[in-house]
DRENPA-67277 format. One line per field, with one value per residue (C-alpha): residue in three letters; x, y, z negated. Coordinates in Angstrom, 2 decimals. Layout:
DRENPA-67277
type <- [ala / ...] .
x <- [X / ...] .
y <- [Y / ...] .
z <- [Z / ...] .
end
This chain:
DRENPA-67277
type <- [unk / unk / unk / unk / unk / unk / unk / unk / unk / unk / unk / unk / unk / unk / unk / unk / unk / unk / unk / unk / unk / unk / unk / unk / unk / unk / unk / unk / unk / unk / unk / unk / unk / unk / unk / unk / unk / unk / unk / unk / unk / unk / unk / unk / unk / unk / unk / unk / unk / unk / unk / unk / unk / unk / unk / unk / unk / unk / unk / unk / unk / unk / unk / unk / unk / unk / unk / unk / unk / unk / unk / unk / unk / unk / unk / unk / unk / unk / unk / unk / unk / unk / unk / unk / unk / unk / unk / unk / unk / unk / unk / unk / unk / unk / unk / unk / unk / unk / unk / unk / unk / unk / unk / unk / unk / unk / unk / unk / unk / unk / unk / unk / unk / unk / unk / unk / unk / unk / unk / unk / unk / unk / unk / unk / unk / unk / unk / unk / unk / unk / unk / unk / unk / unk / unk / unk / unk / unk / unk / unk / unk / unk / unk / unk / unk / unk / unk / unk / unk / unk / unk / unk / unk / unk / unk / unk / unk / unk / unk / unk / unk / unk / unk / unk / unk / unk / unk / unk / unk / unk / unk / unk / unk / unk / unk / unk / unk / unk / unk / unk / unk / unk / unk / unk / unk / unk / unk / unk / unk / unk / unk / unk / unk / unk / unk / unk / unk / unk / unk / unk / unk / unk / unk / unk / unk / unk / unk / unk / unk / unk / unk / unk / unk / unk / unk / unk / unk / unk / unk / unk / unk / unk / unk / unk / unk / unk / unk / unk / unk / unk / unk / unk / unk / unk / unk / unk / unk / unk / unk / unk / unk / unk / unk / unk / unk / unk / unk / unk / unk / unk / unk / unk / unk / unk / unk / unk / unk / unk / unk / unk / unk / unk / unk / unk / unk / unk / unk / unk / unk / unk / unk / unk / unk / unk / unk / unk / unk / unk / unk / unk / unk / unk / unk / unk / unk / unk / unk / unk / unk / unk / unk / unk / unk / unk / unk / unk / unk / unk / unk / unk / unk / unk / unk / unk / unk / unk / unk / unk / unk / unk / unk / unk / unk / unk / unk / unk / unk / unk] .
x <- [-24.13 / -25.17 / -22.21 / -22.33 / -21.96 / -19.37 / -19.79 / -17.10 / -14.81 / -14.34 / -11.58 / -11.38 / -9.22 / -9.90 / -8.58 / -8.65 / -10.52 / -12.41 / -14.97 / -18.49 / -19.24 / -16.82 / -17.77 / -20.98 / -20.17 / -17.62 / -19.64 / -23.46 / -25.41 / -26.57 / -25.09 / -26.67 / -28.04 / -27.15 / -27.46 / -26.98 / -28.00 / -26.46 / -28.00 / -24.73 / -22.64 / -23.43 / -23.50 / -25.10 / -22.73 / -23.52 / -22.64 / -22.05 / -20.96 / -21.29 / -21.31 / -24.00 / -25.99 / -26.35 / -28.19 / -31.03 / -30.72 / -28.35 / -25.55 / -23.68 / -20.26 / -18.41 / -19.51 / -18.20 / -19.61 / -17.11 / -19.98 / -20.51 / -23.83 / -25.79 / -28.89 / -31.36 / -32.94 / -35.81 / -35.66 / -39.00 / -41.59 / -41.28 / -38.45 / -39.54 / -38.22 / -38.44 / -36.10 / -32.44 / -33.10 / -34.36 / -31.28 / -29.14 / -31.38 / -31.78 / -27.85 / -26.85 / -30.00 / -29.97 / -26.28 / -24.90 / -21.61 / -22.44 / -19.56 / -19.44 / -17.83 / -16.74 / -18.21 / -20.99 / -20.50 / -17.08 / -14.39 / -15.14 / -12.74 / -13.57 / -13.93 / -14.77 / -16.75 / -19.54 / -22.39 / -25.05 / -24.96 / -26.15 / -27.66 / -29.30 / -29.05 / -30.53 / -32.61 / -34.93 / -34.43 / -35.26 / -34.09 / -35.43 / -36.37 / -34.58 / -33.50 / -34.30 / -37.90 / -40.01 / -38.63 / -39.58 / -38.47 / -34.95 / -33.75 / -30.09 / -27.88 / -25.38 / -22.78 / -19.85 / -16.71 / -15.38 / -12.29 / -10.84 / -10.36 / -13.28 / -11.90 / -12.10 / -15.96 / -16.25 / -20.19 / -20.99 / -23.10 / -19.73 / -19.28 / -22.86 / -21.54 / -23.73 / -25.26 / -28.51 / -28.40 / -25.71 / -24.77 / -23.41 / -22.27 / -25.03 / -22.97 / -22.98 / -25.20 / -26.49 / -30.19 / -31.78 / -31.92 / -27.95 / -28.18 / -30.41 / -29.55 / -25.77 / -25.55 / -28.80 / -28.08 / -29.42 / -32.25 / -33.03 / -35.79 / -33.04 / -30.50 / -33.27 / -33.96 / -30.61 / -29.94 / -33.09 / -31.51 / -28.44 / -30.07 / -32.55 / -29.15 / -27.13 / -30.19 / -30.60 / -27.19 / -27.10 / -29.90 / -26.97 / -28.62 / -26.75 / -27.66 / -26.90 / -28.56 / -28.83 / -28.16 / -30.48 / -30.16 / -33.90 / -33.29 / -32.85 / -32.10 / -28.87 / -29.50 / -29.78 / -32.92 / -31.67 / -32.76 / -32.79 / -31.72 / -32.15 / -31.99 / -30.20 / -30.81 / -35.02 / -35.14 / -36.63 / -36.56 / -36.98 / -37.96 / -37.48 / -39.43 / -38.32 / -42.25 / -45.33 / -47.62 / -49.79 / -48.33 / -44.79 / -46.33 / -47.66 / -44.57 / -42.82 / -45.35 / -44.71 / -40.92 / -40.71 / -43.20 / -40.48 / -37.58 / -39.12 / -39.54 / -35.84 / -35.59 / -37.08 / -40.30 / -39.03 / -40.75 / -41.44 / -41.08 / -41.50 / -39.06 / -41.08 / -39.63 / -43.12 / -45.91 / -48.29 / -51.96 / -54.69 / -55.39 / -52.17 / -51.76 / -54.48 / -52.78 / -49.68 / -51.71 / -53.87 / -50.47 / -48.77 / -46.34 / -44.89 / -44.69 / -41.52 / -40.67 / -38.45 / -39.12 / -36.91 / -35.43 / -35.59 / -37.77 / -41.38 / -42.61 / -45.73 / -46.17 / -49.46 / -51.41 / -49.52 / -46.35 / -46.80 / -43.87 / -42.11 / -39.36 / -37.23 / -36.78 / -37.37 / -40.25 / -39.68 / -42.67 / -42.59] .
y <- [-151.48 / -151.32 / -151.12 / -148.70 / -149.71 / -147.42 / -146.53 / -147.72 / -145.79 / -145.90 / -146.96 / -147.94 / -145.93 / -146.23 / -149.02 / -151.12 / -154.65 / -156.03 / -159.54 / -158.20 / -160.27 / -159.04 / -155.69 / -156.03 / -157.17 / -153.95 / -151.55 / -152.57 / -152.65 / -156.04 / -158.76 / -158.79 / -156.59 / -153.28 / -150.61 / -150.92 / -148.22 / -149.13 / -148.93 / -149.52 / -147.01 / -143.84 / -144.91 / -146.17 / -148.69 / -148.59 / -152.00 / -151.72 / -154.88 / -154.19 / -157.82 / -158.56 / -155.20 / -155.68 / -158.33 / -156.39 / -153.52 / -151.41 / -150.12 / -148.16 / -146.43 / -142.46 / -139.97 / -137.21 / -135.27 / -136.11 / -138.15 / -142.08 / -142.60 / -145.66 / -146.97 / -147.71 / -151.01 / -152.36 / -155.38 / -155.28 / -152.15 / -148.56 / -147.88 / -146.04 / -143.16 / -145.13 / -147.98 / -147.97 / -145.42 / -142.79 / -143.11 / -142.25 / -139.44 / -138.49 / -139.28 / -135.97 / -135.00 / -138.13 / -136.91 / -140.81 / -141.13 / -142.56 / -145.40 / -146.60 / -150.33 / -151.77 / -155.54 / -157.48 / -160.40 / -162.19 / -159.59 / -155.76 / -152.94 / -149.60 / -146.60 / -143.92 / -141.27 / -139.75 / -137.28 / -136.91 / -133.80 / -130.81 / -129.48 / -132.57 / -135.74 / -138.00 / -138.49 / -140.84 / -143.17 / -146.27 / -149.35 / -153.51 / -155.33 / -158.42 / -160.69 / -158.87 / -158.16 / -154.51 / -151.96 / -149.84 / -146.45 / -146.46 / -144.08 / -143.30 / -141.44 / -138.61 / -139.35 / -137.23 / -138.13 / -136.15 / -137.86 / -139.02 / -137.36 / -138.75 / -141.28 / -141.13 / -142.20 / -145.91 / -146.12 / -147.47 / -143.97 / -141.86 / -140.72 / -138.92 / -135.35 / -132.55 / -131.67 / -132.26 / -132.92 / -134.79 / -136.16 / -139.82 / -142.06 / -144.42 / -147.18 / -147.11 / -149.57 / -148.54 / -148.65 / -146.92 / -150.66 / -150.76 / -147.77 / -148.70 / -152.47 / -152.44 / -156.59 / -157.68 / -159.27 / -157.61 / -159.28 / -160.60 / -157.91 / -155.10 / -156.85 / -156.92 / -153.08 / -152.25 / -154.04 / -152.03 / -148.75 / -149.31 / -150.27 / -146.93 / -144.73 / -146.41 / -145.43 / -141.87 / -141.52 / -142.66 / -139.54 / -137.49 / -136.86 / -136.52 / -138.74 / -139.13 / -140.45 / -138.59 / -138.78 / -136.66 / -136.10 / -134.51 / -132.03 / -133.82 / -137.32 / -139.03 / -141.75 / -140.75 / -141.34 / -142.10 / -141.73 / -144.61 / -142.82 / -138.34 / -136.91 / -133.89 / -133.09 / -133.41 / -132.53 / -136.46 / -138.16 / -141.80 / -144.60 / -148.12 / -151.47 / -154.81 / -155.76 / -154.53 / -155.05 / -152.63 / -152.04 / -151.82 / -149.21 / -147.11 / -147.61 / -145.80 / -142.76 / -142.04 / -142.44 / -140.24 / -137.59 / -137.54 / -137.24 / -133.73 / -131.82 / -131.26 / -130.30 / -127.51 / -128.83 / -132.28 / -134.46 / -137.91 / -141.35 / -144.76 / -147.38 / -151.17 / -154.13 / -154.81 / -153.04 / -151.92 / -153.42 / -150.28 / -149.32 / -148.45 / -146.41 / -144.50 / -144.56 / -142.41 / -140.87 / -139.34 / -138.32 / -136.78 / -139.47 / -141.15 / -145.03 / -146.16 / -149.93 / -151.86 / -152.72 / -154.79 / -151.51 / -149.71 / -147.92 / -146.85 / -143.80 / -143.40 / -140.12 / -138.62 / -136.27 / -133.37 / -133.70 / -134.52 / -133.85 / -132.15 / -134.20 / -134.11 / -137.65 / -139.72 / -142.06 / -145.88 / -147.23 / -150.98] .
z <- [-259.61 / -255.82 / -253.62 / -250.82 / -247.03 / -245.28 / -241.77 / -239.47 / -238.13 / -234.46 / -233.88 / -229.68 / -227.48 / -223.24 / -222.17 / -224.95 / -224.79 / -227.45 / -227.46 / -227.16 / -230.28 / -232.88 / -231.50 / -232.45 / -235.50 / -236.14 / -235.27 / -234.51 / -231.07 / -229.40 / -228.10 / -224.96 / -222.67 / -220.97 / -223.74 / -227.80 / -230.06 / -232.78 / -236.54 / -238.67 / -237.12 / -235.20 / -231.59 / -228.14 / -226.49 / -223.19 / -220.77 / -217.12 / -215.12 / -211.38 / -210.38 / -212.40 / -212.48 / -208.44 / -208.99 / -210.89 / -208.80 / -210.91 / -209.34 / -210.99 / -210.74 / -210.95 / -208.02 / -206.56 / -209.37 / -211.72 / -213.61 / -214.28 / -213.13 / -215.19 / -214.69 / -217.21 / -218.67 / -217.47 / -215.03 / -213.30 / -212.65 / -212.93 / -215.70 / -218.28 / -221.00 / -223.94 / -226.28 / -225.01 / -222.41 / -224.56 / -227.19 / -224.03 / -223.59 / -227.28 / -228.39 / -229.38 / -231.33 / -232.87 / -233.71 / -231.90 / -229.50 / -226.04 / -225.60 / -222.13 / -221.86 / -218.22 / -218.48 / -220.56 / -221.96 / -223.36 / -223.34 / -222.15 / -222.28 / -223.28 / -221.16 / -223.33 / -224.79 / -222.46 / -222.65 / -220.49 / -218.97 / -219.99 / -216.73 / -215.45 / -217.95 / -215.04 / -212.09 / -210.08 / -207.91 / -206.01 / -206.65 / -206.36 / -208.96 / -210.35 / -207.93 / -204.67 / -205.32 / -204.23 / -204.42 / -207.83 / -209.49 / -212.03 / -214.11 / -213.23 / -216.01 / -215.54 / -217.94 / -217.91 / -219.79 / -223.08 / -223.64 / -220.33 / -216.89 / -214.43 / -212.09 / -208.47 / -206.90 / -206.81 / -206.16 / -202.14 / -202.19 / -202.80 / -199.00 / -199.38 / -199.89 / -200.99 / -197.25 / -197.11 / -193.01 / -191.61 / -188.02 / -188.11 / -185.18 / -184.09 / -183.95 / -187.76 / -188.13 / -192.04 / -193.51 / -195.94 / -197.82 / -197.78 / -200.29 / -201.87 / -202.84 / -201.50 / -202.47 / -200.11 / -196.84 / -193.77 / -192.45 / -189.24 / -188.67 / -189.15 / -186.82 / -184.00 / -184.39 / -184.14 / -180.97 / -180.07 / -181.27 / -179.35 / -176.28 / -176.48 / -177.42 / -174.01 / -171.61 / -173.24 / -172.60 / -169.03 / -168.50 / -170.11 / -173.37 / -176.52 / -179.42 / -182.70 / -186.32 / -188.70 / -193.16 / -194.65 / -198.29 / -200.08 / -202.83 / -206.49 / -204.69 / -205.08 / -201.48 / -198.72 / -195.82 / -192.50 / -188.81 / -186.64 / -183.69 / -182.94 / -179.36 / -179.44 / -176.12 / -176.62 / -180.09 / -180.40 / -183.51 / -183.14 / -185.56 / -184.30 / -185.45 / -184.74 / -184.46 / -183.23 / -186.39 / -187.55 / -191.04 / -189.16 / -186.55 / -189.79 / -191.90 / -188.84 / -188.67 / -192.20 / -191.95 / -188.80 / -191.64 / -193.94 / -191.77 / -189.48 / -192.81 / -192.01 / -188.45 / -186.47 / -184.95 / -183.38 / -181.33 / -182.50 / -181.26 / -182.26 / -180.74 / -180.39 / -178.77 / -176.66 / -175.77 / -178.64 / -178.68 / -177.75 / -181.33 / -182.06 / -179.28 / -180.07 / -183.66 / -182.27 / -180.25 / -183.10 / -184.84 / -181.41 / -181.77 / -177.67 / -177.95 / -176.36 / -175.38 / -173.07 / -169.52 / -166.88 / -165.90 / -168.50 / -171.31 / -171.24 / -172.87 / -173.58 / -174.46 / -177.36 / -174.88 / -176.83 / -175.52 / -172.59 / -170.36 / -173.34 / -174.27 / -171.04 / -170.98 / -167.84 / -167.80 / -166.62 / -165.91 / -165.42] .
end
């Protein structure tokens, strides 16, 4: 007579810590990896190890939102809905529990029981791939808990807030990069525009201008974009670029694109540490965007025939 295979029953309360392996063997999943759907028991045992996700470009944590926000598998390319990410997706009409587990290998203790939410189960974002390569698109899960109060925001994004604008002190040094990879070391490129940015922000003021950067959050994204330096005063936006190589010069004019949507008609600059060769002046130029670089005395702007004498800002020719 065949003998029946009972379903275990979950036993784990938060808190509790348990070997990966005999978990496994208790109650399905894998033994490795980030996410288990598990075919001898009715759950998805879900792995999140901030040490080690960092290094893949996961970074996940709770938000203000009162959600744990997980990223999905998928080490190197566009993530996609499918394997463990889909049984996230799919867990309650596949009728499975979502566990969520704080470590991944040797010992991990349990969180607890999460959904994803109802409203918006997860977004899009961008992330690197596996050990600090480009920069590719994630899936990021809203998980919200069902049988524990949500703790307080760990994640390096929590200080975001929900505004999509937001002045910040140009002295905070932050890039876009620091959100999105928070373990990468700053490169040498982005420590030579800042001491650009800082040097443009002391002249402005010195002409009595008021400047600022600014944290501006697009609809349905979770990071932030940020200005390298605004001009209150001239309504400027400014990108800055620690070189004067073509793909640099266009990288800026479609930063500075994405960054006006949000302002009322601002004027645009880009911020080089030498002068630009003739072509890429007549790059700006074409997009109505001034050049500025540094002089002995100084900063030059060289203004797109468009704006001419519009931003307010004295030139120093050299």
């Amino acid at each position: 007579m065949a003998t029946m295979e009972l379903t275990p029953v979950w036993s784990l309360r938060p808190g509790d810590r348990i070997e990966r392996k005999a978990l496994q063997e208790t109650y399905g999943g894998r033994t490795q990896g980030g996410i288990g759907p598990s075919k001898a028991s009715p759950n998805v045992l879900i792995f999140s190890d901030p040490i080690a996700g960092e290094q893949h470009g996961y970074v996940d944590g709770w938000m203000p939102d009162g959600c744990f926000h997980y990223t999905g598998e998928g080490q190197r390319g566009d993530q996609q809905m499918k394997s463990g990410n889909a049984s996230i997706l799919r867990h309650q009409v596949e009728g499975r529990a979502l566990r969520v587990f704080q470590g991944a290998r040797g010992t991990v203790t349990y969180l607890g029981e999460f959904e994803v939410d109802a409203d918006r189960p997860y977004y899009i974002t961008d992330a690197p791939e596996t050990g600090g390569g480009p920069l590719r698109a994630v899936i990021v899960f809203r998980l919200r808990p069902k049988d524990i109060a949500p703790a307080p925001a760990s994640m390096k994004l929590a200080g975001l807030g929900p505004a999509p604008c937001e002045e910040v002190p140009v002295e905070e040094q932050w890039t876009e990069k620091a959100f999105v990879d928070p373990a990468r070391e700053p490169y040498e490129m982005e420590r030579r525009e800042a001491k650009l940015v800082l040097a443009l922000r002391d002249y402005l003021r010195s002409q009595g201008h008021s400047v600022v950067r600014l944290k501006l959050l697009p609809e349905g994204e979770a990071k932030p974009i940020l200005t390298d330096l605004y001009d209150k005063t001239a309504n400027l936006l400014v990108e800055a670029k620690g070189t004067t190589e073509r793909g640099a010069v266009r990288m800026a004019l479609g930063q500075l694109a994405d960054y006006r949507r949000f302002l009322d008609a601002p004027k645009c600059a880009i911020l080089l540490p030498a002068e630009p060769r003739l072509d890429l002046k007549r790059l700006a130029a074409a997009e109505a965007v001034t050049l500025i670089w540094p002089t002995g005395t100084g900063f030059h702007f060289e203004r797109a025939p468009t704006t001419a004498q519009a931003s307010g800002v004295e030139m120093v020719v050299a």
